[in-house]
C-alpha atoms as one frame of an Amber mdcrd trajectory, in Angstrom:
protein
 158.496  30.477  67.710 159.564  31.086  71.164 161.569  32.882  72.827 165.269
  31.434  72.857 166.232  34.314  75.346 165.124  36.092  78.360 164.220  39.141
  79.740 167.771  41.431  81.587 169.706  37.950  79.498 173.222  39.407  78.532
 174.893  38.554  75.162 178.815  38.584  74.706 178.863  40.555  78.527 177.942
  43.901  76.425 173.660  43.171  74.701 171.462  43.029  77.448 168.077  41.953
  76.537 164.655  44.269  77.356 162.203  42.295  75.246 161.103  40.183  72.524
 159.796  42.661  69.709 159.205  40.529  66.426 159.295  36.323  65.455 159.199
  35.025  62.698 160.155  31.461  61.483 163.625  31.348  61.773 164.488  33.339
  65.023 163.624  36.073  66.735 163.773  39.853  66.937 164.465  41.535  70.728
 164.815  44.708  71.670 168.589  45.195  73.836 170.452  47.684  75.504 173.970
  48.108  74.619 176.111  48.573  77.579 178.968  50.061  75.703 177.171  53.081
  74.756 174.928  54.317  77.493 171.250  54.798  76.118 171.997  53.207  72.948
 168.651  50.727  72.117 169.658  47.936  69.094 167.632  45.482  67.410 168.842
  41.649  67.591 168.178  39.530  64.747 168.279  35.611  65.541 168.963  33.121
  62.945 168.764  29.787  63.596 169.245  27.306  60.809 168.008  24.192  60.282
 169.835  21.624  62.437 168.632  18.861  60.522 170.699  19.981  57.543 173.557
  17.886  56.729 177.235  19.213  58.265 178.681  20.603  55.216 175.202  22.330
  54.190 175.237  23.653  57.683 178.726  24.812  57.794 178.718  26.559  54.528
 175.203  28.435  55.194 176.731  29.581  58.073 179.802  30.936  56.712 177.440
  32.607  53.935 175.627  34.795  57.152 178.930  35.845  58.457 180.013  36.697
  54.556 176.524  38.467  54.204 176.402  40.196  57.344 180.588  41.435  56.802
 178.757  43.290  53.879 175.529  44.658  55.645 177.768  45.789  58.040 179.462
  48.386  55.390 176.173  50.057  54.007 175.529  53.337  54.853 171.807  55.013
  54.204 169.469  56.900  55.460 166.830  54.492  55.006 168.091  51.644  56.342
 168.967  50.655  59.820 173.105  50.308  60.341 174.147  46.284  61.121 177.023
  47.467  63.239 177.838  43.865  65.066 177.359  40.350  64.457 178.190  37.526
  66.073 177.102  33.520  67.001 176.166  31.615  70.798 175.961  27.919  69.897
 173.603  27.243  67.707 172.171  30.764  66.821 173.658  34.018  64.309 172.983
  37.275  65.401 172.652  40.445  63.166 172.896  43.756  65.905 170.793  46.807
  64.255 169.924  50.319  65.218 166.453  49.891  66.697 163.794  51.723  64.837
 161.088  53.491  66.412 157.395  54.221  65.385 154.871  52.430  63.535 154.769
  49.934  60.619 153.024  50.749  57.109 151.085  47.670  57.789 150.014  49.191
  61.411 149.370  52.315  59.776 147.426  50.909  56.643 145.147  48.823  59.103
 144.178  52.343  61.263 143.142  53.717  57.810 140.891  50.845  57.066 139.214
  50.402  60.648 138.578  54.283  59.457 136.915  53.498  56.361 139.357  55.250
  54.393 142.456  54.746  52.135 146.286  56.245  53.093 146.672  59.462  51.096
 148.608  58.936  48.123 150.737  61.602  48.579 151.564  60.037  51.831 152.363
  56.477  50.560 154.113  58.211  46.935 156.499  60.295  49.904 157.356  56.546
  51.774 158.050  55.196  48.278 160.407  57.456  46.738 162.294  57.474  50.314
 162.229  52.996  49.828 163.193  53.369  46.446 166.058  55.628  47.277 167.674
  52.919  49.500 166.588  49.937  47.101 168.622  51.503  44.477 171.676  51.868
  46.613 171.654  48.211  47.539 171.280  47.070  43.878 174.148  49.588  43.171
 176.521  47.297  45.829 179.270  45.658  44.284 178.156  42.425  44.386 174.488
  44.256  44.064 172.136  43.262  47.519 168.769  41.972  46.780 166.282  42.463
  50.399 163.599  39.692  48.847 160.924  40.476  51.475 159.630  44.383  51.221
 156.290  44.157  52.632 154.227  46.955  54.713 155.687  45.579  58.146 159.196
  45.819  57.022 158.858  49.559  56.770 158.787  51.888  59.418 157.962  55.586
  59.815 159.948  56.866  62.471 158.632  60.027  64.307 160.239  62.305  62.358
 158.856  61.224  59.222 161.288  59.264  57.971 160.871  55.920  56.784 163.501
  52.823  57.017 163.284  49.528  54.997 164.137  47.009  58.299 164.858  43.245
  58.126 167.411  41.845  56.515 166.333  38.631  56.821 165.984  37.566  53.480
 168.913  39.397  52.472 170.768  37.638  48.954 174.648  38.964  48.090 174.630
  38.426  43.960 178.118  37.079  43.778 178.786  36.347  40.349 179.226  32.662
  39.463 178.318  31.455  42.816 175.099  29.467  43.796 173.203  30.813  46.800
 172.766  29.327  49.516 169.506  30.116  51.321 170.569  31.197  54.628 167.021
  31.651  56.237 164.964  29.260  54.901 161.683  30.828  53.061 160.960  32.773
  49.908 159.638  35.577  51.508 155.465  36.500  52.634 153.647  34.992  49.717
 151.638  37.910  48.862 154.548  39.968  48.014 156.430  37.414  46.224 157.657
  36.865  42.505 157.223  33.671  40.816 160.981  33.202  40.631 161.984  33.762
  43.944 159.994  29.883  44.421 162.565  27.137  44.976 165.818  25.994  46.157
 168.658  27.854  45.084 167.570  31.529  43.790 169.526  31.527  40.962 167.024
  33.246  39.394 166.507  36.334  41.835 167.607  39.350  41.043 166.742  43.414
  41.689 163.671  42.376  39.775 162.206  40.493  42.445 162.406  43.383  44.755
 160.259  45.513  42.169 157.699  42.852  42.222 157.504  43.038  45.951 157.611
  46.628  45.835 154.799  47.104  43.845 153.337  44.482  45.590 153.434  46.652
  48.589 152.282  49.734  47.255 148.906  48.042  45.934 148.305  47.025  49.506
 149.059  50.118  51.385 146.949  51.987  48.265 143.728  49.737  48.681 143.633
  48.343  51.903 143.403  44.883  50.229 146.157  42.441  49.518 147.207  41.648
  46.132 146.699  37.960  45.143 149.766  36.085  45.028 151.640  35.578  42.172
 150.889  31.901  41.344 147.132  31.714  41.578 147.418  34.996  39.484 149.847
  32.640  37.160 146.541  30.279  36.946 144.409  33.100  36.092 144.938  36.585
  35.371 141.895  38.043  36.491 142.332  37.001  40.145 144.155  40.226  40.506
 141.362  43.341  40.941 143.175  46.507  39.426 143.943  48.497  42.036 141.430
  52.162  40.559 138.224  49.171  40.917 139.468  49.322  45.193 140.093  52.763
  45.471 138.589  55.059  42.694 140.382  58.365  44.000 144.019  56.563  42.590
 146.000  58.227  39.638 145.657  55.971  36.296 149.481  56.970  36.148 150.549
  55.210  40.039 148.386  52.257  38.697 149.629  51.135  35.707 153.056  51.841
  37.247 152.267  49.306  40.300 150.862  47.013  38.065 153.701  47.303  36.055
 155.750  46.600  38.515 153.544  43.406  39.557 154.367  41.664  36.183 154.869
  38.034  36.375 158.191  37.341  34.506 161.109  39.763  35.251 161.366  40.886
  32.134 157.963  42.577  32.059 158.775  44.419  34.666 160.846  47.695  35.068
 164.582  47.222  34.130 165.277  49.274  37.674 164.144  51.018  40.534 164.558
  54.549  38.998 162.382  53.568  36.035 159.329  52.143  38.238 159.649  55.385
  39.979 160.082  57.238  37.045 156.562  55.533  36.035 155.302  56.064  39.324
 155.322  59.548  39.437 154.362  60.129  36.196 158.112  61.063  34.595 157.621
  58.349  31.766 154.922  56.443  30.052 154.124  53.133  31.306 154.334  50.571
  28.743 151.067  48.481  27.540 151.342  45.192  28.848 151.851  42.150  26.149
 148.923  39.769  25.885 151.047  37.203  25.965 152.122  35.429  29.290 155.481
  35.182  29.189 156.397  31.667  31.480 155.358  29.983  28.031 151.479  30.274
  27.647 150.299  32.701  24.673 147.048  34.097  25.349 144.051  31.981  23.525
 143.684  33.679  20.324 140.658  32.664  17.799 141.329  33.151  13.995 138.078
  33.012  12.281 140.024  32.566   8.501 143.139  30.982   8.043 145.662  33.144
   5.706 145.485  30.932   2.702 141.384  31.349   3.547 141.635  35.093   3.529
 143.448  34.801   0.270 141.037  32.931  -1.618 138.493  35.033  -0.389 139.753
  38.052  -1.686 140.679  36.234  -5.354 136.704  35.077  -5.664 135.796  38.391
  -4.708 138.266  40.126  -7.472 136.550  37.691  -9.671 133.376  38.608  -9.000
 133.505  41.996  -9.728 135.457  41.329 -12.891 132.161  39.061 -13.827 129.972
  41.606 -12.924 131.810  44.519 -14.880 131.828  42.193 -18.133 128.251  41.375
 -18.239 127.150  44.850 -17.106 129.161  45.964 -20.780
């Protein structure tokens, strides 16, 4: 997409704009100045919907980014960059956000692999506790927050070592009873996606989804390779390589834990953050996985004998000894 504004452009007489940093399908991502407070760099998130939407469709996903960004504007972590203004010129939204120096995982992740060599574990277990930290405060919001698109290049390490989950593009506000309207149109990058997070209204998402795309993550930055998406691995099973086959020098405990994670229906997943990580670094067992695919497919299973086989079987062979008893007498 291109760029909607220009270099030294001034937003609302107060952002002026330095450069386009990010783009992605629905808008934009610059880098501004705030002339308010001298020095101050922020992050501005476009949104532009779909004009082609009907009025009322339009209207009311609008009013759901203003709703949704009221509440971004409120949190308060560490680990994720502060929304501290928001606002709309004609036709686009605008989230403001602190600006976030330093590299991405993905950048990171990449250097490793031109390197021939994997991102320590200890390195990538460190960024995960810190992203599971702020995950668990945004499903602890009242209506809980759902981010619906962690991936390696929506985390940064800033230079002094911590890292912050960015982008709230994707963000989803659970409010009870209500059906969501998708405000940026998209499920999210495909490889880090959960089956249910597919379709129109995302009724069906919920902190679940993030745990998927967590562990998603994780298997990426800990072999270099992406995971295969969710629905050719719905097809077939095996098109996902277990993680240890990539990179031998992983802990049987982090994967079973990010394939746990990685489960295809929610429920086979970890109930909540603190239990993947409680998994992850080895605090609890990780539960077998059931054979059984849970969207509705049992896996094939081949009975040689039926029941009322095995029965008879076992009365002929009581018989047979009985014969054999009596004419041994």
């Amino acid at each position: 997409m291109s760029p909607s504004l220009s270099n030294g452009e001034t937003l609302r007489e107060r952002y002026i704009v330095r450069e386009q940093v990010g783009r992605g399908g629905t808008g934009n991502i610059y880098l501004a100045e705030d002339m308010r407070l001298q020095g101050r760099l922020c992050a501005l998130k476009e949104v532009e919907h779909n004009q082609s939407l009907p009025n009322e469709v339009l209207a009311q996903a609008r009013e759901q980014f203003f709703r949704e960004a009221s509440v971004l504007a409120r949190l308060d972590h560490p680990n994720l960059p502060k929304v501290s203004d928001f606002f709309s010129v004609e036709t686009r939204d605008y989230l403001v956000m602190d600006y976030v120096p330093g590299k991405d995982l993905r950048q990171l992740m990449q250097d490793a692999r031109r390197n021939d060599s994997f991102l320590p574990e200890k390195d990538v277990l460190n960024w995960a506790g810190q992203i599971a930290d702020a995950l668990d405060y945004l499903h602890h919001q009242d209506p809980p927050i759902i981010h619906r698109d962690i991936k390696p290049s929506n985390i940064k390490l800033t230079p002094s070592g911590l890292v912050k989950l960015v982008d709230f593009g994707l963000v989803k506000i659970m409010a009870p009873g209500e059906v969501t309207i998708t405000v940026i149109q998209g499920q999210g990058t495909a490889l880090y996606t959960p089956l249910e997070q597919y379709g129109g209204d995302d009724t069906h998402t919920d902190p679940r989804a993030d745990i998927f795309s967590f562990g998603a993550t994780l298997y990426h930055l800990l072999t270099n390779e992406p995971p295969a998406e969710a629905r050719k691995r719905f097809l077939n099973s095996r098109n996902l390589t277990p993680p240890i086959d990539i990179n031998p020098r992983l802990s049987p405990a982090v994967e079973k834990a990010v394939l746990w994670a990685m489960s295809l229906h929610p429920d086979d997943r970890p109930a909540d953050v603190k239990t993947f990580c409680n998994a992850l670094f080895g605090k609890q067992e990780t539960p077998i996985p059931s054979p059984a695919n849970r969207f509705g497919f049992e896996t094939p299973r081949i009975d040689v004998f039926t029941q009322e086989q095995i029965a008879g079987y076992i009365a002929f062979g009581l018989f047979l000894i009985g014969l054999i008893v009596t004419v041994a007498r």
